[in-house]
C-alpha positions as CSV (number, residue, x, y, z in Angstrom):
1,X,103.0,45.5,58.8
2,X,99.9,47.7,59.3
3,X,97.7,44.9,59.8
4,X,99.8,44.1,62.6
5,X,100.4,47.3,64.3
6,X,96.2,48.2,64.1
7,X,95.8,44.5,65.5
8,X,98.3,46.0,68.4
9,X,96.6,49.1,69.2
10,X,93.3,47.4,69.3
11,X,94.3,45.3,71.7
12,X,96.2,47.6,73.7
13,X,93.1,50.1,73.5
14,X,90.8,47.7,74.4
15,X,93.1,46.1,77.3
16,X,93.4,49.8,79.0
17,X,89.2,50.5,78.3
18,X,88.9,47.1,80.4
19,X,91.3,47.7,83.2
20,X,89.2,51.1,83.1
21,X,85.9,49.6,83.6
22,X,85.9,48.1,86.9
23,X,85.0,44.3,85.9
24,X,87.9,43.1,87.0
25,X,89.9,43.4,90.4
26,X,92.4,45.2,89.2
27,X,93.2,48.5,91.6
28,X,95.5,49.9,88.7
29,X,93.3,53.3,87.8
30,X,91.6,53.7,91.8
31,X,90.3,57.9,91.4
32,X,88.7,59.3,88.2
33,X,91.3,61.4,87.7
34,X,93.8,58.9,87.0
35,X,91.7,57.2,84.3
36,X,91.5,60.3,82.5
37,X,95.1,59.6,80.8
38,X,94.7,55.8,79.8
39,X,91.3,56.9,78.7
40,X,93.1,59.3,76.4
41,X,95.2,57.0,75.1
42,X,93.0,53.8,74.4
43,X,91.3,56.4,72.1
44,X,94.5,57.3,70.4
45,X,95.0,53.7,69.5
46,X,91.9,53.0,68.4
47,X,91.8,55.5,66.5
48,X,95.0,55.6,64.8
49,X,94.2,51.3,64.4
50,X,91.2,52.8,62.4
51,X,93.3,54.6,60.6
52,X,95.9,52.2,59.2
53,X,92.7,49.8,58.7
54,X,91.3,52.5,56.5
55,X,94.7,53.5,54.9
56,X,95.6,49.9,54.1
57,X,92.6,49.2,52.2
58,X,92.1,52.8,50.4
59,X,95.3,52.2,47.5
60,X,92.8,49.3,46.2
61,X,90.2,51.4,45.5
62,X,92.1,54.0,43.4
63,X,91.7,53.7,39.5
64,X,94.6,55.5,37.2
């Protein structure tokens, strides 16, 4: 379920990052200052996808 929820925030992260970036012709984010939220936020869900990558593969490399 992890897998699947990092697999989501990359791609919503990434989706907002391009929508940001002015490549396409979407007028969704027009003045700076209304990119600064989605900017926020594409970097909360990369990060936190980092995290459950990191946090699903950690458990294996635990000895008792």
């Amino acid at each position: 379920m992890s897998r699947l929820l990092a697999w989501l925030n990359t791609a919503a992260g990434l989706i907002l990052f391009f929508a940001m970036s002015g490549i396409t012709q979407w007028v969704i984010f027009s003045t700076p200052q209304a990119k600064v939220f989605p900017f926020l936020i594409g970097i909360l869900l990369l990060v936190n996808a980092v995290y459950l990558a990191v946090s699903e593969a950690e458990p294996y490399g635990h000895r008792s």
